[in-house]
C-alpha positions as a LaTeX table, in Angstrom:
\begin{tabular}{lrrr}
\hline
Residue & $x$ (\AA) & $y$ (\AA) & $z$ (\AA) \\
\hline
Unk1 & 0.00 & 0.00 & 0.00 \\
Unk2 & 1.36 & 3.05 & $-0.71$ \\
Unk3 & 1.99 & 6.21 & 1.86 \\
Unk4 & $-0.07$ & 9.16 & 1.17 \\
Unk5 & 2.96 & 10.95 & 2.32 \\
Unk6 & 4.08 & 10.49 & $-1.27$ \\
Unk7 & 1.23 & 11.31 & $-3.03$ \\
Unk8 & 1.04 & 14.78 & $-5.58$ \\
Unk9 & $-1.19$ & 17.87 & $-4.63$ \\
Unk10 & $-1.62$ & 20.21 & $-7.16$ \\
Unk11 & $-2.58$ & 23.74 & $-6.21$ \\
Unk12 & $-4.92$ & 25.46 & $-7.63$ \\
Unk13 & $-2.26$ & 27.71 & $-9.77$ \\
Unk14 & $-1.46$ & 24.32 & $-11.27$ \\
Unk15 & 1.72 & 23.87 & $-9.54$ \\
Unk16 & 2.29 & 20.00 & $-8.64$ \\
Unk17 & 3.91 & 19.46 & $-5.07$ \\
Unk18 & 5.90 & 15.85 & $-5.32$ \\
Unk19 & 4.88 & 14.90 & $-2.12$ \\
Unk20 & 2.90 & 16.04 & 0.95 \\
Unk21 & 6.43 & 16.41 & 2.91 \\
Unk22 & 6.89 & 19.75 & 4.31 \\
Unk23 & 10.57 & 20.96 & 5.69 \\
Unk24 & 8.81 & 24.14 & 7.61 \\
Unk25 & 11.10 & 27.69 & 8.76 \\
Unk26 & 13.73 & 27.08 & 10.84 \\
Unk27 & 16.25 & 30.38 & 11.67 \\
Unk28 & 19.40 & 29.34 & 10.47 \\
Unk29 & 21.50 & 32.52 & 11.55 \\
Unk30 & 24.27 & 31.96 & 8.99 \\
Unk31 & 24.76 & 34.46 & 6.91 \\
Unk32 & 27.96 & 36.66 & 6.19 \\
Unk33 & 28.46 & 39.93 & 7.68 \\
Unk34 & 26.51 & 41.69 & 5.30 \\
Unk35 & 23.60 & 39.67 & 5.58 \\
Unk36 & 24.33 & 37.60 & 2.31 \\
Unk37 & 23.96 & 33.69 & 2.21 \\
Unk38 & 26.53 & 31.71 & 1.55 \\
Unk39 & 28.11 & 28.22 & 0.64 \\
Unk40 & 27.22 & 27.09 & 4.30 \\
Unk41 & 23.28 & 27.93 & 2.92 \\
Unk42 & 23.80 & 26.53 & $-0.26$ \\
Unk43 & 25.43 & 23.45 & 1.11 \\
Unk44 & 22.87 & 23.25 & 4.06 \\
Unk45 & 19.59 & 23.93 & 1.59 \\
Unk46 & 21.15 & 21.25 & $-1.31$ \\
Unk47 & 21.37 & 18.66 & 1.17 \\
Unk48 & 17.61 & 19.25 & 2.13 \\
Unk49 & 16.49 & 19.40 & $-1.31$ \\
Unk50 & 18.58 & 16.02 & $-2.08$ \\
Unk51 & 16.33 & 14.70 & 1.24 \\
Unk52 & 13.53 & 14.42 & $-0.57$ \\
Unk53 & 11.01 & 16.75 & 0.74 \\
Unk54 & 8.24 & 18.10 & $-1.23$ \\
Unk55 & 8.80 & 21.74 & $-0.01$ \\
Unk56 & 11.40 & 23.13 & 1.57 \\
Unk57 & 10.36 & 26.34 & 3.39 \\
Unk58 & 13.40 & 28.65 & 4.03 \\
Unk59 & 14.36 & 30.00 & 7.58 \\
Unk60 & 12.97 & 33.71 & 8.24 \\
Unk61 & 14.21 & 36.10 & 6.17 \\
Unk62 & 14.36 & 40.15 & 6.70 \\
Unk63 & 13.03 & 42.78 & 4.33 \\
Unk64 & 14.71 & 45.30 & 6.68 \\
Unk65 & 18.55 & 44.98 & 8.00 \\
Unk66 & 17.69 & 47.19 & 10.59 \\
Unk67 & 15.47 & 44.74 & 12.16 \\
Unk68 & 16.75 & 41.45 & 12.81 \\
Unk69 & 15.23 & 38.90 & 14.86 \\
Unk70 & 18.64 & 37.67 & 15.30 \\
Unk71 & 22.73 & 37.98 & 14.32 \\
Unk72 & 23.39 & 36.77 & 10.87 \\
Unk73 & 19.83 & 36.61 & 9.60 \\
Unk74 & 19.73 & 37.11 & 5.79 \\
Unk75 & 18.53 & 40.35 & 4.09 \\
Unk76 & 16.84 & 40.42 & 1.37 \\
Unk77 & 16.11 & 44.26 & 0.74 \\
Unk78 & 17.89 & 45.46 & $-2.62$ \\
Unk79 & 19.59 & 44.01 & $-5.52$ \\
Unk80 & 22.70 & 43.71 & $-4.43$ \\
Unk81 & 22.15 & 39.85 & $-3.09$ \\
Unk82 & 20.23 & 38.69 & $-6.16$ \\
Unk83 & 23.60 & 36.97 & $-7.31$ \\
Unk84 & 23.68 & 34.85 & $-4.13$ \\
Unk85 & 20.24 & 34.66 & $-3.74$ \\
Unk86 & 20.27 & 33.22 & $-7.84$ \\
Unk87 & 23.01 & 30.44 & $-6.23$ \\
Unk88 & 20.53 & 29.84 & $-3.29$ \\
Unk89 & 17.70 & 29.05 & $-5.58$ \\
Unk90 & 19.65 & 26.59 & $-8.18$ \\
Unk91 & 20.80 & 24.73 & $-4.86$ \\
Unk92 & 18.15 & 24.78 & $-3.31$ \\
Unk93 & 15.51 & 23.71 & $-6.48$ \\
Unk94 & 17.42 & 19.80 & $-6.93$ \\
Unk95 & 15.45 & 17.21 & $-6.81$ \\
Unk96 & 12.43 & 18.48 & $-8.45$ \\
Unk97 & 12.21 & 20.62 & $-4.91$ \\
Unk98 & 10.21 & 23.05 & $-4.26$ \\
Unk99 & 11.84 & 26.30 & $-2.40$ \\
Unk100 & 9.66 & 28.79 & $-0.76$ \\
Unk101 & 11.66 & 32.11 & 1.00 \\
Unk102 & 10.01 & 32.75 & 4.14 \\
Unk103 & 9.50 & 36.63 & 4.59 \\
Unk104 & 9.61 & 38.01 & 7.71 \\
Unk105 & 10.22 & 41.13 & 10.36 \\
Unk106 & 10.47 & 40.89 & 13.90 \\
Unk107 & 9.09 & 43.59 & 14.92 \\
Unk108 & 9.68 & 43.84 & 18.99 \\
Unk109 & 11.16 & 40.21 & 19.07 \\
Unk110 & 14.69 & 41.15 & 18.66 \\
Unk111 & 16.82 & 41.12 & 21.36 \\
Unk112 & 19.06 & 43.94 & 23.21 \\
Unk113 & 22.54 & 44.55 & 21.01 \\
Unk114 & 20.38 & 44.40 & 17.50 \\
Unk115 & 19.12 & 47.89 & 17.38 \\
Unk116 & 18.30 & 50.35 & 20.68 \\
Unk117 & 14.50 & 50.60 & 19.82 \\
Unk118 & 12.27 & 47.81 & 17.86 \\
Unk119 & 9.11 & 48.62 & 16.40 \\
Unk120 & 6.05 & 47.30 & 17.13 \\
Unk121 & 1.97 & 48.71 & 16.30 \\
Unk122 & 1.94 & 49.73 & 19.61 \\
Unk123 & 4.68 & 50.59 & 22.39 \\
Unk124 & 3.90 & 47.68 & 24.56 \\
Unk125 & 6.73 & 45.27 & 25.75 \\
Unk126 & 7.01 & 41.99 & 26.30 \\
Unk127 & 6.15 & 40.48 & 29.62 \\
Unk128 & 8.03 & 37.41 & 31.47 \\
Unk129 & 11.86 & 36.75 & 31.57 \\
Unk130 & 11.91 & 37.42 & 27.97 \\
Unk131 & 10.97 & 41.30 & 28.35 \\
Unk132 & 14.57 & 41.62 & 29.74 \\
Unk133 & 16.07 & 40.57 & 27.03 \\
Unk134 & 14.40 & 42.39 & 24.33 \\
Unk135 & 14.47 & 45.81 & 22.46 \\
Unk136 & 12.42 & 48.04 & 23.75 \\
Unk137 & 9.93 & 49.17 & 21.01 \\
Unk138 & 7.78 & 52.24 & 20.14 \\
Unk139 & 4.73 & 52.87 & 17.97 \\
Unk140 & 5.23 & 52.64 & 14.81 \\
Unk141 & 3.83 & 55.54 & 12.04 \\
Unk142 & 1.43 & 54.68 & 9.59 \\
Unk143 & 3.99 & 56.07 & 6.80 \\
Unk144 & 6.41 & 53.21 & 8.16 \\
Unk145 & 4.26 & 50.92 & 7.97 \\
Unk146 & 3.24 & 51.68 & 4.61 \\
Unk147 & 6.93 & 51.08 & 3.65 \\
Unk148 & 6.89 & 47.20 & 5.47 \\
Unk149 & 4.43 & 46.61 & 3.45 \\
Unk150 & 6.01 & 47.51 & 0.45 \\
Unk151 & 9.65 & 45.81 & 1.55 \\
Unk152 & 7.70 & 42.68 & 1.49 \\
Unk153 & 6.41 & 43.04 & $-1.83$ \\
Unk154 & 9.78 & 44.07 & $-3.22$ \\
Unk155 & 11.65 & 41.21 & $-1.28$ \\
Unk156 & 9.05 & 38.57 & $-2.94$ \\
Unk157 & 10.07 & 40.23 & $-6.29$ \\
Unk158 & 13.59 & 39.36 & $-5.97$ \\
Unk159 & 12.88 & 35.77 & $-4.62$ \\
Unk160 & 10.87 & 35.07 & $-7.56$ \\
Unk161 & 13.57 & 36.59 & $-9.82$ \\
Unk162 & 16.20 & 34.78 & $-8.37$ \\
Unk163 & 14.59 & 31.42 & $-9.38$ \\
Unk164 & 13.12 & 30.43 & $-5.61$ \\
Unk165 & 9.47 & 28.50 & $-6.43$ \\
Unk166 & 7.21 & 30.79 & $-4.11$ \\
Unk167 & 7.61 & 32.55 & $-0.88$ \\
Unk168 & 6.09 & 32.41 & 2.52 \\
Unk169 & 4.84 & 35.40 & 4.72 \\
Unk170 & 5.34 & 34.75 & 8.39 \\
Unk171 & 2.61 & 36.01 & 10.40 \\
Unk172 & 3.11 & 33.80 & 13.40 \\
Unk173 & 5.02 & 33.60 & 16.21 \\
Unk174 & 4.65 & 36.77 & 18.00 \\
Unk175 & 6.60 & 38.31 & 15.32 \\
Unk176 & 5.66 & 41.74 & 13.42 \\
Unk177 & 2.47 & 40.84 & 12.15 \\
Unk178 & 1.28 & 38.67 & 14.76 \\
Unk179 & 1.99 & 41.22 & 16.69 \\
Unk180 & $-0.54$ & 43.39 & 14.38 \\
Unk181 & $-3.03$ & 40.71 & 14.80 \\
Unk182 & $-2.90$ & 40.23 & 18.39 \\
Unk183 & $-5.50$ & 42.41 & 20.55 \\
Unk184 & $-2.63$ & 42.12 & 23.24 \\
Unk185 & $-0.29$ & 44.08 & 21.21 \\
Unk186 & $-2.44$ & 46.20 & 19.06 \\
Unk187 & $-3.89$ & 49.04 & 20.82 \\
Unk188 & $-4.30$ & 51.16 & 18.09 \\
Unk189 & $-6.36$ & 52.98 & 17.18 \\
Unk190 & $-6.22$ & 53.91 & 13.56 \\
Unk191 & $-7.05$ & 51.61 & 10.29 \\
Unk192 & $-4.58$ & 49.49 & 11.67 \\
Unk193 & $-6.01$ & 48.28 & 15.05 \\
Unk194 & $-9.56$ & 48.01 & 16.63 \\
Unk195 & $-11.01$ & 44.57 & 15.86 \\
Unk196 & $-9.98$ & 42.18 & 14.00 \\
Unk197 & $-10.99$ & 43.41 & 10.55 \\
Unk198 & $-8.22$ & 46.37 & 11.55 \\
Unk199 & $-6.01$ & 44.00 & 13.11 \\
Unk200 & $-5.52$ & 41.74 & 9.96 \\
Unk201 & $-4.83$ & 44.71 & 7.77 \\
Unk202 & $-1.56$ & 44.91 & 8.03 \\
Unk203 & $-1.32$ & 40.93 & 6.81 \\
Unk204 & $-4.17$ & 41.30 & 4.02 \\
Unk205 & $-1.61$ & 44.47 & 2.55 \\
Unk206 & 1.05 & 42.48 & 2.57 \\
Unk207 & 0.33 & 39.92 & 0.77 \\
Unk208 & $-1.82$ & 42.13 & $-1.87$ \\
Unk209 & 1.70 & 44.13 & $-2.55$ \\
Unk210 & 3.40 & 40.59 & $-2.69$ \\
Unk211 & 1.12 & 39.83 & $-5.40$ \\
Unk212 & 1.35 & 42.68 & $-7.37$ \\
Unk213 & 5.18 & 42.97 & $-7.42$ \\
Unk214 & 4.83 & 39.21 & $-8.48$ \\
Unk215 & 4.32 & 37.80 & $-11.78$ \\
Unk216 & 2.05 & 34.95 & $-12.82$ \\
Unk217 & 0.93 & 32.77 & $-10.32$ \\
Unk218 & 4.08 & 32.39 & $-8.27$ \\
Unk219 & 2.42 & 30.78 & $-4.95$ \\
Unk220 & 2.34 & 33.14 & $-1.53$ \\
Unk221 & 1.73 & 30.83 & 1.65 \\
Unk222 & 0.91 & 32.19 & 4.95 \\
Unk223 & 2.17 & 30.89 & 8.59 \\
Unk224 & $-0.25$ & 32.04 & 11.24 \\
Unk225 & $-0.94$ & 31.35 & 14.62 \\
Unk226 & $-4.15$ & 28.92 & 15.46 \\
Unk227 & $-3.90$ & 31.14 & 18.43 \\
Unk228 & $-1.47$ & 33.05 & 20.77 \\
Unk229 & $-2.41$ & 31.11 & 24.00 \\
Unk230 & $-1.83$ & 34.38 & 26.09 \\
Unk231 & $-4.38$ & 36.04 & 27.72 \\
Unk232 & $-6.28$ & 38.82 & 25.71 \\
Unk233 & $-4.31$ & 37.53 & 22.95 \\
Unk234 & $-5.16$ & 36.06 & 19.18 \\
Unk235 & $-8.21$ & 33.43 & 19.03 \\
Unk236 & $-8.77$ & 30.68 & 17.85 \\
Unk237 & $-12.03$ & 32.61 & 16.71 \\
Unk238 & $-10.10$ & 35.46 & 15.31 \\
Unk239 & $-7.79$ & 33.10 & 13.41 \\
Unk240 & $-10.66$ & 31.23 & 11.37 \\
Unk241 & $-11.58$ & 35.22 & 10.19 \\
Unk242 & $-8.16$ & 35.94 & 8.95 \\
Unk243 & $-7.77$ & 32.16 & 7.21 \\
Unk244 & $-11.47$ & 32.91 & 5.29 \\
Unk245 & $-10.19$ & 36.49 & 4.21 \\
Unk246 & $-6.65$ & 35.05 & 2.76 \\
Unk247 & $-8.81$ & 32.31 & 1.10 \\
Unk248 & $-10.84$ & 35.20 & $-0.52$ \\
Unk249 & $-7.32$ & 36.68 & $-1.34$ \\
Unk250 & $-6.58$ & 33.85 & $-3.44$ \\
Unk251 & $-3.28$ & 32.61 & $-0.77$ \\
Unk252 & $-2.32$ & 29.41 & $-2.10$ \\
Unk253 & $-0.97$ & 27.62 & 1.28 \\
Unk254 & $-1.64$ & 28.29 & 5.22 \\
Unk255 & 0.49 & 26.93 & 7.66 \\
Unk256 & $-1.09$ & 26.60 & 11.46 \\
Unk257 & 1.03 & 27.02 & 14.22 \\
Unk258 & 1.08 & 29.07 & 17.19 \\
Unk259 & 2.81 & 30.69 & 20.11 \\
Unk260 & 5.42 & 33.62 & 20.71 \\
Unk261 & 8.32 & 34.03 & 22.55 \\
Unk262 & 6.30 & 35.14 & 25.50 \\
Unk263 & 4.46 & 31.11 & 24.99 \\
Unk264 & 6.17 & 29.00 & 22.81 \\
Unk265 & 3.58 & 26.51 & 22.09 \\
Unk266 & 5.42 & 25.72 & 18.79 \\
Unk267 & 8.17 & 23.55 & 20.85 \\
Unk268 & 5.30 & 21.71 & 22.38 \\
Unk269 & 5.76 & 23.18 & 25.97 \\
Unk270 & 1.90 & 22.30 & 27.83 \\
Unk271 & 1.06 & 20.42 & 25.34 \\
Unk272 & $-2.21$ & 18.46 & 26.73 \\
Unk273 & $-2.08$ & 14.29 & 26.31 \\
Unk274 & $-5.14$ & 14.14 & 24.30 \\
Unk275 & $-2.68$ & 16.14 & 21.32 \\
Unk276 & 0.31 & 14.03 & 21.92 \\
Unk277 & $-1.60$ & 10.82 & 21.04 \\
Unk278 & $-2.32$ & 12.80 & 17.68 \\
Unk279 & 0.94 & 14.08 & 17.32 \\
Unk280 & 0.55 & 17.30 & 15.98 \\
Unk281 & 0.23 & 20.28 & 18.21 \\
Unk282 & $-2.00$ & 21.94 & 16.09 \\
Unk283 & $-4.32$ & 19.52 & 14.15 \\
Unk284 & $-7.36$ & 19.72 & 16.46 \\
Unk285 & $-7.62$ & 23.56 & 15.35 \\
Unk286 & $-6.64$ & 22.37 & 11.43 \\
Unk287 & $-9.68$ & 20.28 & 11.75 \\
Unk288 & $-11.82$ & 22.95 & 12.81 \\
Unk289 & $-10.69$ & 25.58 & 10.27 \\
Unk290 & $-11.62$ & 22.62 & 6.95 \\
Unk291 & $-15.05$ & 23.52 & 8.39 \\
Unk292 & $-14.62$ & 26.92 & 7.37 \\
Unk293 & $-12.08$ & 27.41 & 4.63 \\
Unk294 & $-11.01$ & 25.61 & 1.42 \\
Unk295 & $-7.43$ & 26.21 & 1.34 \\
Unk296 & $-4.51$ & 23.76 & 1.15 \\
Unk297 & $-3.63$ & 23.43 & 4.97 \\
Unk298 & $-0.16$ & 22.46 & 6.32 \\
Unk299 & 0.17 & 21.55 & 10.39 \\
Unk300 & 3.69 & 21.77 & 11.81 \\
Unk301 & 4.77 & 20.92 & 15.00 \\
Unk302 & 5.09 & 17.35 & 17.05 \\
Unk303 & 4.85 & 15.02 & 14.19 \\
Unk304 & 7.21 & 12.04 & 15.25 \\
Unk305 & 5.95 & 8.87 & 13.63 \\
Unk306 & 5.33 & 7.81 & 9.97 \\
Unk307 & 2.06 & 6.26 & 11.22 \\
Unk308 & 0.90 & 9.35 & 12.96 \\
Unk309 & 1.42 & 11.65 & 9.71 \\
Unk310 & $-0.29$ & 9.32 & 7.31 \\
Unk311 & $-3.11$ & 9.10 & 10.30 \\
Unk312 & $-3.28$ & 13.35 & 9.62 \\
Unk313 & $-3.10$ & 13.17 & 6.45 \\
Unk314 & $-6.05$ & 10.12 & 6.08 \\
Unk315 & $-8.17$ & 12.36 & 8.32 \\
Unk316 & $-8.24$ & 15.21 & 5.39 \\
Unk317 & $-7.23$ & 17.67 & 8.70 \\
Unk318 & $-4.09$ & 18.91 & 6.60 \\
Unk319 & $-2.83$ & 18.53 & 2.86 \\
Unk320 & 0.69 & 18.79 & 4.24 \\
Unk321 & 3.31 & 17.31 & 7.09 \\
Unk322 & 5.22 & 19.88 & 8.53 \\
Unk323 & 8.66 & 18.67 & 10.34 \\
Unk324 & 11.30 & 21.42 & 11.37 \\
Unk325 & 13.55 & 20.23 & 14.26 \\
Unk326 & 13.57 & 16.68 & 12.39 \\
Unk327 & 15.04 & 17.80 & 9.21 \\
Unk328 & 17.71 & 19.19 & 11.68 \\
Unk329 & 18.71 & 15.84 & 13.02 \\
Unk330 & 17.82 & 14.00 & 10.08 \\
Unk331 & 18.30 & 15.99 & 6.56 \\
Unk332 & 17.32 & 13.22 & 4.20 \\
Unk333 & 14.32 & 11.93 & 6.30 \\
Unk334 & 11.58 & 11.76 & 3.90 \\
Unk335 & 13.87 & 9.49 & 1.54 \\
Unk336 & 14.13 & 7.14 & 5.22 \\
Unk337 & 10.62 & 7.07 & 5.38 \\
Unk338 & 9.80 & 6.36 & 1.67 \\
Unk339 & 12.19 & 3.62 & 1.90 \\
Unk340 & 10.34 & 2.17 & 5.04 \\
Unk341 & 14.03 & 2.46 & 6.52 \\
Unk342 & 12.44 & 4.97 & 9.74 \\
Unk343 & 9.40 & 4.50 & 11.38 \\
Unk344 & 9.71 & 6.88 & 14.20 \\
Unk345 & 11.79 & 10.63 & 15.53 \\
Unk346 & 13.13 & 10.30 & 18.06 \\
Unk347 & 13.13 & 14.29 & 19.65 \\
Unk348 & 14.10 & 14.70 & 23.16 \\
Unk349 & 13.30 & 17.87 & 24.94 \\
Unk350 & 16.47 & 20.11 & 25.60 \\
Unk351 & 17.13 & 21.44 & 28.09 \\
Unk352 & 19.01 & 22.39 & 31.72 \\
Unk353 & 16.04 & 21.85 & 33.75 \\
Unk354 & 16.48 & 25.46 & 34.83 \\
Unk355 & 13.35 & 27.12 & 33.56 \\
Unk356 & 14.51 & 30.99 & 33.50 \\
Unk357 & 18.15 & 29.55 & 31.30 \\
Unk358 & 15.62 & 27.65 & 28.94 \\
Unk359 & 13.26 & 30.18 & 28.55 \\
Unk360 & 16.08 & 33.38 & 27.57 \\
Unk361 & 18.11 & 31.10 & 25.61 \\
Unk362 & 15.47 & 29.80 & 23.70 \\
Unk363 & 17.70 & 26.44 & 24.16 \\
Unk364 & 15.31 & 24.02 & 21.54 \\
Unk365 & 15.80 & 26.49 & 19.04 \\
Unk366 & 19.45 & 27.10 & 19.65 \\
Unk367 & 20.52 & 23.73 & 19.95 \\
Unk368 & 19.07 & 22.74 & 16.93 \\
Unk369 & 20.28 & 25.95 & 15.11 \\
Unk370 & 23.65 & 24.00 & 16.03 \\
Unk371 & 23.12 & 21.33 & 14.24 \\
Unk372 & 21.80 & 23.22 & 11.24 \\
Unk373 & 25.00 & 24.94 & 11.04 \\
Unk374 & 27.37 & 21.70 & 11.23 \\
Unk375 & 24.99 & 20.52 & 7.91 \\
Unk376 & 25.62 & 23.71 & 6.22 \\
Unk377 & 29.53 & 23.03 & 7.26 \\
Unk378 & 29.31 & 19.60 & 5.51 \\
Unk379 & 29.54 & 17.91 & 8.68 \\
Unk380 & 27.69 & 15.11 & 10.46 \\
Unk381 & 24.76 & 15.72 & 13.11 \\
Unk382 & 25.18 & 15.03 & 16.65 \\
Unk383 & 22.15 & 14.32 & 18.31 \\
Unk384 & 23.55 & 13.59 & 21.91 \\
Unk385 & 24.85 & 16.66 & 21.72 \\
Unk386 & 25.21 & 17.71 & 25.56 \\
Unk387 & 22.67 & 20.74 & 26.20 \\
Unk388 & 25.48 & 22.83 & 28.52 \\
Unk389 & 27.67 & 22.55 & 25.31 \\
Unk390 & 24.94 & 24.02 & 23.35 \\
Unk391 & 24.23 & 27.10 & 25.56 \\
Unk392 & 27.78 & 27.77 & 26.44 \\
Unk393 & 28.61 & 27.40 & 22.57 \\
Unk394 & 25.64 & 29.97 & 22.15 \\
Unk395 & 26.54 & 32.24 & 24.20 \\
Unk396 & 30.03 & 32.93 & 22.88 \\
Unk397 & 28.96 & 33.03 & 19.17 \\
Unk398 & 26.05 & 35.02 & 20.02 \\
Unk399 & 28.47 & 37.96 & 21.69 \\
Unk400 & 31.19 & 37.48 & 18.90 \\
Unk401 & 28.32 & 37.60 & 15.88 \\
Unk402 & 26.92 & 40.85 & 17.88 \\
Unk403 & 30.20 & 42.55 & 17.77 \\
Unk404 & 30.16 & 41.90 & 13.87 \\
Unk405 & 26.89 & 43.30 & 13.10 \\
Unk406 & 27.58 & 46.35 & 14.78 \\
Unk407 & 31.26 & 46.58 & 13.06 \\
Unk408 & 29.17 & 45.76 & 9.89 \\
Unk409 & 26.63 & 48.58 & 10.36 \\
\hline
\end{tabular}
């Protein structure tokens, strides 16, 4: 019998998706001083492609060098990096792959030592440990948000000129336009806040600018939160309205996820039993929203056995598996699967145990970040990879890559 993991979907531009294998966003942090990728990216992103995935969604990257969610994120902003984003793209496209660039500004979620102010819809900061760590940010004017809006647009323009096969706004993750859509952290009071008409403004501009700076039918997905599980924050509810409106947009692919830095949900933190049976973090919510919306759905987030992805798929909750920290540990994994040669993940949680060091070090995005970086290096993973190493390894690239930017600026 044969998987429906490695069946076609064809989207409704046409385009035909090899397989329902998704390798979703994950930061990679490695570009050169000047915000360029490099051979560690191409090397990193062929290997991927080679894996056997379907699509192969890149790690965020900024239509503004002046906001970074982190050191060494890759610009995309003027012309200038077309020639490595052109090298990207041929890399990156093997295998009959598909590469979406993942767009993305961060808003208030960049930390202290990236800029002295981050911008935000409204000047509210972050609560928790994590407030300490971050920018603090100011209101931002409608004029600058008019020119986001259009850096998107012009960053999807390049993308799609340098040969990548769509691109991907993020509007999850407590990030810039979450942060639009969140009642939380939207307090304005202009076109751009209120209720949630206002709120999703900001996302519904976006991706109208992306599509006229576009050509053709190059596809535009959208990653959005199921919900912000904060109080006062994003709803379920609210989330369904923004998913029908990007349907009526005509967005080709929506990613569910959900969380911030202030609850990161997305690494499965609180994650209730009845959802670890399934799996997937997010597919209760998925299976709401098909009651709603007729859009090609992808769920990422806790999918750990071949059995419990074809059980996701066979449910018609999602169109598309969506596996991050996996692909870390294990680039060519959907070629394992196909080839019946993997049956399971296994993902432990990492961490010290000492909640406030977890939580400002972000340590299960960090560590894996590591191992990201030693694929991009041509090197072999290293899953037992001691969690101490990891942060103290962190914390001494993190100052030294700091230092850089600034010298670069």
């Amino acid at each position: 019998m044969n998987s429906p993991l490695f069946e076609e979907f064809t989207l409704k531009n046409g385009l035909v998706i090899k397989n329902r294998i998704v390798k979703a966003a994950m930061s990679e942090a490695l570009a050169n001083i000047h915000f360029q990728p490099n051979e560690k990216i191409y090397k990193l992103y062929e290997k991927w492609a080679d894996g056997g995935a379907g699509i192969v969604i890149t790690g965020h990257v900024m239509v503004d060098r002046k906001a970074l969610a982190e050191p060494r994120n890759i610009v995309v902003e003027n012309e200038d990096v077309l020639p490595f984003l052109e090298t990207w793209a041929k890399r990156g496209t093997k295998n009959n792959t598909q590469l979406w660039m993942q767009l993305n500004h961060p808003g208030k979620q960049t930390f202290k030592g990236m800029t002295d102010n981050s911008v935000a819809p409204s000047a509210i900061p972050l609560e928790g440990d994590i407030g300490r760590f971050v920018a603090p940010p100011r209101e931002l004017k409608h004029e600058e948000i008019l020119d986001i809006i259009q850096r998107f647009g012009y960053s999807a323009k390049l993308a799609q000129k340098a040969g990548f096969s769509g691109v991907q706004i993020h509007a999850a993750h407590g990030y810039l336009i979450s942060q639009f859509l969140s009642p939380r952290h939207n307090h304005r009071k202009d076109e751009w806040g209120g209720d949630i008409h206002g709120r999703m403004k900001f996302l519904i501009e976006i991706y109208r600018e992306i599509r006229n700076q576009t050509t053709g039918d190059f596809p535009i997905a959208v990653k959005m939160n199921s919900a912000d599980f904060m109080k006062a924050g994003f709803t379920e509810e609210e989330s369904i309205y923004v998913a029908s409106h990007l349907e009526k947009e005509g967005a080709d692919l929506l990613e569910i996820s959900g969380g911030s830095y202030e609850s990161p949900q997305m690494t499965g933190r609180n994650v209730k039993e009845s959802t670890k049976k399934r799996e997937a973090y997010f597919l209760d919510f998925a299976e709401k929203l098909r009651q709603s919306v007729n859009i090609p759905l992808l769920v990422t987030g806790g999918f750990r056995s071949k059995e419990g992805m074809e059980n996701a798929l066979h449910s018609k909750a999602t169109d598309f598996i969506g596996l991050a920290r996996p692909f870390a540990v294990s680039p060519d994994l959907p070629n394992l699967l196909n080839l019946n040669k993997l049956q399971k993940i296994d993902i432990k949680p990492k961490q010290t145990g000492i909640r406030l060091i977890d939580d400002i070090s972000l340590l299960e995005t960090t560590w894996y970040a590591q191992q990201i970086e030693r694929i991009g290096l041509g090197k072999s993973v290293r899953p037992n990879y001691p969690v101490w190493f990891s942060l103290l390894q962190a914390i001494f690239k993190n100052g030294k890559e700091v230092f850089q930017l600034q010298r670069a600026k």
